[in-house]
C-alpha positions in Angstrom: 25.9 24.4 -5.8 28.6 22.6 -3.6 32.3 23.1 -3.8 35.1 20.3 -2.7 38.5 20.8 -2.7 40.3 17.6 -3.7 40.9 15.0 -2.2 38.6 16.3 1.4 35.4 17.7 1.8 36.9 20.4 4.2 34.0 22.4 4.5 30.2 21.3 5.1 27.3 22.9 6.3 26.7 23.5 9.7 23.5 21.9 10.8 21.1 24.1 13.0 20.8 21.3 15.3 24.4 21.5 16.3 24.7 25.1 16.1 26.8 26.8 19.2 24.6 29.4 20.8 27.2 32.0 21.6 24.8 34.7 23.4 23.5 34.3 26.9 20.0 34.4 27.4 18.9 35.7 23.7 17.1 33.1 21.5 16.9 34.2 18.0 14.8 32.2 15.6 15.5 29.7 13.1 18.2 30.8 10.8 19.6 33.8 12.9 22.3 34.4 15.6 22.7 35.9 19.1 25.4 38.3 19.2 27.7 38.1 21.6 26.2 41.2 23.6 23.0 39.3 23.8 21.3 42.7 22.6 20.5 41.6 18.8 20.2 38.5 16.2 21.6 38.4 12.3 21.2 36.5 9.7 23.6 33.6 10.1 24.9 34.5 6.2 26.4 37.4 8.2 28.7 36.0 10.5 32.0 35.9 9.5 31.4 37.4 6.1 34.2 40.0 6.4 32.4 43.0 6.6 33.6 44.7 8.9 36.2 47.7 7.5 32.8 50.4 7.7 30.5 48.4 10.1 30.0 45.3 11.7 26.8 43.5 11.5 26.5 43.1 15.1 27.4 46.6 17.4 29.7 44.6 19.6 31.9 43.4 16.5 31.3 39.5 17.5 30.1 38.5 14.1 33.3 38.9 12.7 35.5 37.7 16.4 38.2 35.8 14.9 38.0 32.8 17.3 34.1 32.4 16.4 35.3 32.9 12.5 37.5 29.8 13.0 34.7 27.7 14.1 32.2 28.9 12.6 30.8 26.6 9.0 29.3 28.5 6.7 25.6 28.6 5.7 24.8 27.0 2.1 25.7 28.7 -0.8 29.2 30.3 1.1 32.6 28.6 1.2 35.2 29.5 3.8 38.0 31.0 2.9 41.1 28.9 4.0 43.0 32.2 5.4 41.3 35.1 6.5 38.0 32.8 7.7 35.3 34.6 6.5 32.2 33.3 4.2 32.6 33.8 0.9 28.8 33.4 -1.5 29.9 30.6 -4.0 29.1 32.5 -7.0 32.6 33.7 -6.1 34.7 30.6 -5.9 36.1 29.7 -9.4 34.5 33.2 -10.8 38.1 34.1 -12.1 39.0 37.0 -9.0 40.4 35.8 -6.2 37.8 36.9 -3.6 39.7 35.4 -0.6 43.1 37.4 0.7 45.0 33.7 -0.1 43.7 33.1 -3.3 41.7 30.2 -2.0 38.9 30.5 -3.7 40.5 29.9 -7.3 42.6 26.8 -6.4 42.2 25.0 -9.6 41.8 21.7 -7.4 38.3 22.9 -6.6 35.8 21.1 -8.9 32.1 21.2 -8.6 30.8 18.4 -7.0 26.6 19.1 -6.9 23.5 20.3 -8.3 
């Protein structure tokens, strides 16, 4: 399921073939990401998910850095939320609670636009 938010497509997915690699020297497999440390990968439905009030997903906080969260495009099945940045899953988007800090997420311009 795919979200737009009339008139623009502001947000599609980030192909792995133009993904940033961000660590030096780590390679993570398909579908994961380097934290900035180089120590570790995550899942790349981590980053920028706003978990990070108890713990981060990487030690060194960079899954959650706010100037990678403005770059970053989600993986499918999360929409960004146009504030705070993070990845929301799309279950969430028109699900009747606004999930994002801005409300984002229950604009009623968003109409569903996929299968």
């Amino acid at each position: 399921m795919r979200f737009q938010k009339i008139p623009f497509l502001k947000y599609a997915p980030l192909l792995l073939s133009t993904m940033w690699c961000y660590s030096a020297g780590l390679s993570c497999p398909n579908g994961e990401w380097g934290c900035l440390d180089g120590k570790e990968c995550i899942s790349q439905a981590f980053i920028c998910d706003g978990n990070h009030e108890d713990t981060y997903h990487c030690s060194d906080g960079s899954d959650e850095d706010p100037a990678i969260c403005a770059q970053w495009n989600c993986t499918a099945a999360y929409w960004k939320c146009e504030t705070d940045l993070r990845c929301i899953e799309e279950y969430h988007v028109c699900g009747g609670t606004e999930t994002c800090s801005d409300g984002a997420d229950e604009d009623p311009s968003i109409v569903f636009i996929g299968s």
